[in-house]
KOLVEX-507360 format. One record per residue (C-alpha): residue in one letter; x, y, z. Coordinates in steps of 0.001 Angstrom, whole numbers, plus 500000, padded with zeros to 6 digits. Each point is the difference from the previous one (the first is absolute). Layout:
AXYZ;...
//
This chain:
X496588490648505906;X501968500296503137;X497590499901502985;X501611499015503755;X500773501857503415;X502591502324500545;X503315498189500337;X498566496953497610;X502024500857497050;X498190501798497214;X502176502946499653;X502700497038499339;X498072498398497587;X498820503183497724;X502593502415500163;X502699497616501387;X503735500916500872;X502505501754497424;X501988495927499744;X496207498348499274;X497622502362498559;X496406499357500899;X497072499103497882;X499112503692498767;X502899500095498143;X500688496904498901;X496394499772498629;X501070502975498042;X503313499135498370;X498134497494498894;X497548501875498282;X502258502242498572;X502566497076498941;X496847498327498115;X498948503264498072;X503496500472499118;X499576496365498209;X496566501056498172;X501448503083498273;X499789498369496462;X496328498614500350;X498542502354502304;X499287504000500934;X500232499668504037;X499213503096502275;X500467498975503854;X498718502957502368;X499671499747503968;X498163501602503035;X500759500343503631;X497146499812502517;X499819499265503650;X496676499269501879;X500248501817503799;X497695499734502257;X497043499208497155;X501236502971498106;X501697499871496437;X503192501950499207;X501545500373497146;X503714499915500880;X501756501545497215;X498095503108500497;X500714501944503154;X497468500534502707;X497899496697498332;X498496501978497390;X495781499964499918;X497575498059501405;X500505496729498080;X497862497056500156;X499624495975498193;X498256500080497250;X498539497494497460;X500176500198496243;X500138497086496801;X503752499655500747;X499597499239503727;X500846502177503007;X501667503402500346;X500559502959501412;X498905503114497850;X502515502904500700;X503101497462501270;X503166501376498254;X501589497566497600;X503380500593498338;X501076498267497147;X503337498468500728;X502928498979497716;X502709498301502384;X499735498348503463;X502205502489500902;X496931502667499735;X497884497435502240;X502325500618502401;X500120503989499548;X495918499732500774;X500538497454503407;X502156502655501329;X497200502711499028;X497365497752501551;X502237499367503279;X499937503921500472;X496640500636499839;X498493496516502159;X498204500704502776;X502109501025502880;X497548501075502763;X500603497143502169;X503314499752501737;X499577496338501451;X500966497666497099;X497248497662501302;X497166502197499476;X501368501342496666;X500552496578498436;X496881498575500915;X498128502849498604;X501914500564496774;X499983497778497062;X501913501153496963;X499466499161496187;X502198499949497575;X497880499345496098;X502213499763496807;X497523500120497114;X500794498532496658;X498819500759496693;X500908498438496818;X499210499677496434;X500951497293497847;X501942501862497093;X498502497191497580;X496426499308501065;X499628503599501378;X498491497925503194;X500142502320503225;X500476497997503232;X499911501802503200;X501091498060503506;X500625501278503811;X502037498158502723;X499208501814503532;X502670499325502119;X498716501504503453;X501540500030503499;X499139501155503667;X503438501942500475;X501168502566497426;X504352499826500297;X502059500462496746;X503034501464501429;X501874496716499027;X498248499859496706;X502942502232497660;X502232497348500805;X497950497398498100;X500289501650496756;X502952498172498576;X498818496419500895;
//
């Protein structure tokens, strides 16, 4: 979670520049460098949604114009939101394809970078399933990176860490 005021860094820190990529996609190579390792023991399916919070209002960012009313909910398996798009993805390289979706359709209302950054927060959830090919033990996990500025332009550079 990158949380600070304008100026303070947390663009830097999740998206980062094309010579030191940020957390986002680091995070993610690792993922996918880790499932590439489990192929013999284990079924893995990672997926991942887009969402931004502006002004108190949830918008699913790989769907233009936000997409319906959405809203937190509560279920066995912990929080979500019902109606969020989620893509299953095979590569980091299709992470990437979905931040530059998401960067199109963020909130753009406000022209002062101030007042947009302090009222946006962005979240970017990679979901994994996985199924033990032995045990036939299904494991699910979700790592919520989120940040207060949405800016991925740098991000395509990052692929071949």
């Amino acid at each position: 979670f990158a949380y600070g005021q304008t100026g303070s860094g947390k663009t830097f820190t999740m998206a980062g520049p094309p010579d030191n990529c940020g957390v986002n996609t680091r995070a993610l190579d690792e993922l996918f460098q880790t499932v590439a390792t489990r192929g013999k023991e284990h079924n893995d399916i990672i997926t991942v949604s887009v969402m931004e919070v502006y002004n108190e209002t949830i918008r699913d960012l790989l769907v233009e114009g936000g997409g319906d009313k959405l809203e937190v909910r509560q279920s066995p398996d912990g929080n979500y939101v019902p109606g969020l798009t989620i893509v299953r993805v095979q590569s980091l390289a299709d992470v990437v394809q979905l931040l530059a979706i998401a960067d199109r359709f963020r909130a753009s209302a406000a022209t002062n970078m101030n007042e947009h950054s302090s009222r946006s927060h962005m979240m970017l959830t990679a979901y994994l399933h996985s199924e033990n090919k032995l045990t036939g033990i299904i494991t699910k996990g979700k790592l919520n990176l989120v940040s207060m500025i949405i800016i991925y332009e740098f991000a395509h550079y990052c692929i071949g860490m």
